[in-house]
C-alpha positions as CSV (number, residue, x, y, z in Angstrom):
1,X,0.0,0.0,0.0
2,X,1.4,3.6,-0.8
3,X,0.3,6.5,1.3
4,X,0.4,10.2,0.9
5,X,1.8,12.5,3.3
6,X,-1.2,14.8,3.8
7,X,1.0,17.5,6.4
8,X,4.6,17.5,8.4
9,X,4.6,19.5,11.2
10,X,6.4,20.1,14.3
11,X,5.1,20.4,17.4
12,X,4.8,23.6,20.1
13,X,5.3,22.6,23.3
14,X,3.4,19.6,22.4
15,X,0.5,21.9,20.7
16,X,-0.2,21.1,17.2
17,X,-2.7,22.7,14.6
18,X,-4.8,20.0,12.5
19,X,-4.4,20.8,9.2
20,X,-7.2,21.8,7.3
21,X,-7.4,19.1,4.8
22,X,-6.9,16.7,7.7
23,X,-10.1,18.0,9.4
24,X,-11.7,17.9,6.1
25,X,-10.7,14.4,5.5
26,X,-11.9,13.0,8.8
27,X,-15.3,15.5,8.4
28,X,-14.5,17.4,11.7
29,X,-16.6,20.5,10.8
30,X,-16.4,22.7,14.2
31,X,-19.6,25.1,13.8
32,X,-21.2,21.1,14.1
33,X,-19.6,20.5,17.6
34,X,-19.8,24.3,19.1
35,X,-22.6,23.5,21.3
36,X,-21.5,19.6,22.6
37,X,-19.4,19.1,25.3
38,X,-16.1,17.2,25.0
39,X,-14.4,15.1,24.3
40,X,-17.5,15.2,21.2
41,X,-15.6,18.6,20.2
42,X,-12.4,17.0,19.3
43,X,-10.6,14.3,17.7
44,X,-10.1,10.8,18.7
45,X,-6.5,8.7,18.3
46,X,-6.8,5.4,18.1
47,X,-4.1,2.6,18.3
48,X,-2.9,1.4,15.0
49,X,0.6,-0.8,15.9
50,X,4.0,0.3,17.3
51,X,4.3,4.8,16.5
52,X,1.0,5.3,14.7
53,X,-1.9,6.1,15.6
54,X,-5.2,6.8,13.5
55,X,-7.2,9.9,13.7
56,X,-10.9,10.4,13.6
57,X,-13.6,13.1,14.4
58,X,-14.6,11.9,17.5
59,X,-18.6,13.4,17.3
60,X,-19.1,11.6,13.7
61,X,-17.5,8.2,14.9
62,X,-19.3,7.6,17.9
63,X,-19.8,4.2,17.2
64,X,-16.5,3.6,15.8
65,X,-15.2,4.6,19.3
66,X,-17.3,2.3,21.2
67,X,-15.5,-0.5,18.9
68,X,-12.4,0.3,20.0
69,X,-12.4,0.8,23.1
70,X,-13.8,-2.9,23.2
71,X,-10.7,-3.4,21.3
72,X,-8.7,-1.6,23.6
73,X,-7.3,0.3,21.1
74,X,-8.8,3.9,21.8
75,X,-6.1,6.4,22.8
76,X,-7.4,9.4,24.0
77,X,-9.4,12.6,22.7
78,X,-8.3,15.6,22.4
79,X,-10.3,18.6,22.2
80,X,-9.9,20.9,19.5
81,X,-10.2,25.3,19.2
82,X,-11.8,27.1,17.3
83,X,-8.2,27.6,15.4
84,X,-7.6,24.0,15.0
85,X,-5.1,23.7,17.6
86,X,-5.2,20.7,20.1
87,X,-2.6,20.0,22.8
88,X,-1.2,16.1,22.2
89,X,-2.8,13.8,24.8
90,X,0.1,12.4,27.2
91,X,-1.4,9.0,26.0
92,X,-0.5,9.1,22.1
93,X,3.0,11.1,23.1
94,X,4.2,8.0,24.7
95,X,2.5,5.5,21.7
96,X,4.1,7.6,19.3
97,X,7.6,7.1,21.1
98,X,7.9,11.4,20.8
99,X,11.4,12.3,23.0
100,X,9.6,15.2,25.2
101,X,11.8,17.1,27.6
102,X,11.1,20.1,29.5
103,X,12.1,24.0,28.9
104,X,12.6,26.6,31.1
105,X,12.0,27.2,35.1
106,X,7.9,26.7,34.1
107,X,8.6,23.1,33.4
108,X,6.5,23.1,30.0
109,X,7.5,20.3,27.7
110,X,8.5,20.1,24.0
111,X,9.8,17.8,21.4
112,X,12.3,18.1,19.0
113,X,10.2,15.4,16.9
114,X,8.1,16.4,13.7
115,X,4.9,14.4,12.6
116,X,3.7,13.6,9.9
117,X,-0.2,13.2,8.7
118,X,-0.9,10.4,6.2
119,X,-3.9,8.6,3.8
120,X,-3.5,5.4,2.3
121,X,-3.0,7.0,-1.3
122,X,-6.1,5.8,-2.9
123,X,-8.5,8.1,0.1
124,X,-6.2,10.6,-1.0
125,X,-6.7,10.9,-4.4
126,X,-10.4,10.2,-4.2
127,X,-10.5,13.4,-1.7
128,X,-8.7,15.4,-4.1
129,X,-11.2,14.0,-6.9
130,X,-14.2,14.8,-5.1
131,X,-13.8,18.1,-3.1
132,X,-13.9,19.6,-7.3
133,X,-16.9,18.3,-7.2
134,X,-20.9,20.0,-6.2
135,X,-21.4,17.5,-3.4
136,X,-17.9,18.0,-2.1
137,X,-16.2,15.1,0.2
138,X,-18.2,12.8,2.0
139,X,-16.1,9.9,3.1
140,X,-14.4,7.3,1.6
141,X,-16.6,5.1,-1.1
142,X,-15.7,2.7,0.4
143,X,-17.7,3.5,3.3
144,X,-16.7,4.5,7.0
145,X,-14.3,7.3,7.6
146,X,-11.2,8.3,6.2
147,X,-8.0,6.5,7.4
148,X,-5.8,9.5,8.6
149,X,-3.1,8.8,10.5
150,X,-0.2,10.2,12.5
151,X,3.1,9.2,12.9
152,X,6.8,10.8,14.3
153,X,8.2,12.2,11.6
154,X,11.4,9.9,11.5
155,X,10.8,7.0,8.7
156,X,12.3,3.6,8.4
157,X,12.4,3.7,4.1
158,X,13.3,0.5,2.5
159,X,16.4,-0.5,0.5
160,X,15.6,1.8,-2.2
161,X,15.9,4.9,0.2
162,X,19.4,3.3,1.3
163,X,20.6,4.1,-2.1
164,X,19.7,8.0,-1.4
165,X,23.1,8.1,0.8
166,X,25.5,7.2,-1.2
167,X,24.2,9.3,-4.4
168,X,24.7,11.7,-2.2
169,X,28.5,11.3,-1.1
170,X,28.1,10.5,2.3
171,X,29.9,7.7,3.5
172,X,27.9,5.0,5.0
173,X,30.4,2.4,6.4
174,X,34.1,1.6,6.5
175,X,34.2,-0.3,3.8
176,X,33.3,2.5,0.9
177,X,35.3,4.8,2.6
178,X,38.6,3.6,0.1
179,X,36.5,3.9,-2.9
180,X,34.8,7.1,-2.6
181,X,38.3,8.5,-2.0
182,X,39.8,6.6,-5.1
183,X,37.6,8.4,-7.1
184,X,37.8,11.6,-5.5
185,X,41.6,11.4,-6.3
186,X,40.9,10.1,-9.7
187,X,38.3,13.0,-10.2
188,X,41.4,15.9,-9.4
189,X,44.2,14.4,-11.5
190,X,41.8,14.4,-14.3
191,X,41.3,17.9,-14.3
């Protein structure tokens, strides 16, 4: 499966802004929720393996919720401003593995981590398809709600990626170390 990277951000103090396509992916319309109380006014982040977690509206997946925290895989919520900014629930810091330390004599904390937002890339490109359209996104037709999800910002690419550092020049291990500098020298007699 191939996803999109909808949004990389980086954290303040642990306060992050959803991102507007993000809210309109997972249909979390805030003149909707003004009136409820929380957590109904935020999202929800639920459990999806080792540093990701998914992300849903949590006033349109009610039921959704109740599934998984039967599952036991429902985070926490976190409620959202009217400026899209949410603080990151102490639960999905530590599932997402974010190094937090703390700043200053007020003891607030921050992370040097980023994170990413992501959509399996079919969602994506439907969402892109049908927000040109009159009747606008809707949800996946597939049914259900849209699979966002969030994730640090630090990657573990496959052996195509590996290839990345040496096209650059950097020097991996030992054992290229002799041959990059062959050619090096090569390279300046040459000239």
């Amino acid at each position: 499966m191939e996803y999109v990277v909808v949004r990389a951000v980086h954290p303040t103090y642990l306060s992050v802004q959803l991102p507007v396509e993000v809210a309109e992916l997972i249909q979390f319309r805030p003149n909707d929720v003004r009136e409820l109380r929380s957590p109904a006014r935020g999202i929800s982040f639920l459990a999806r393996g080792p540093g990701i977690v998914r992300v849903v509206a949590s006033y349109a997946a009610g039921e959704l919720l109740g599934l998984e925290t039967i599952r036991n895989r429902y985070i926490a919520p976190a409620r959202v401003s009217t400026k899209f900014l949410f603080s990151l629930p102490a639960p999905v810091i530590e599932h997402l593995g974010l190094l937090t330390r703390t700043r200053g004599p007020s003891g607030v904390k921050s992370t040097d981590d980023g994170l990413l937002w992501f959509v399996p890339a079919p969602e994506y490109y439907e969402f892109r398809a049908r927000e040109r359209t009159a009747k606008g996104w809707t949800g996946p037709s597939t049914g259900g709600f849209a699979h966002v999800y969030l994730t640090r910002s630090v990657l573990p690419l496959g052996p195509g990626f590996d290839a990345l550092a040496g096209l650059e020049g950097r020097v991996e291990s030992e054992e290229w170390r002799p041959r990059i500098e062959a050619l090096q020298h090569a390279g300046r007699r040459s000239r």
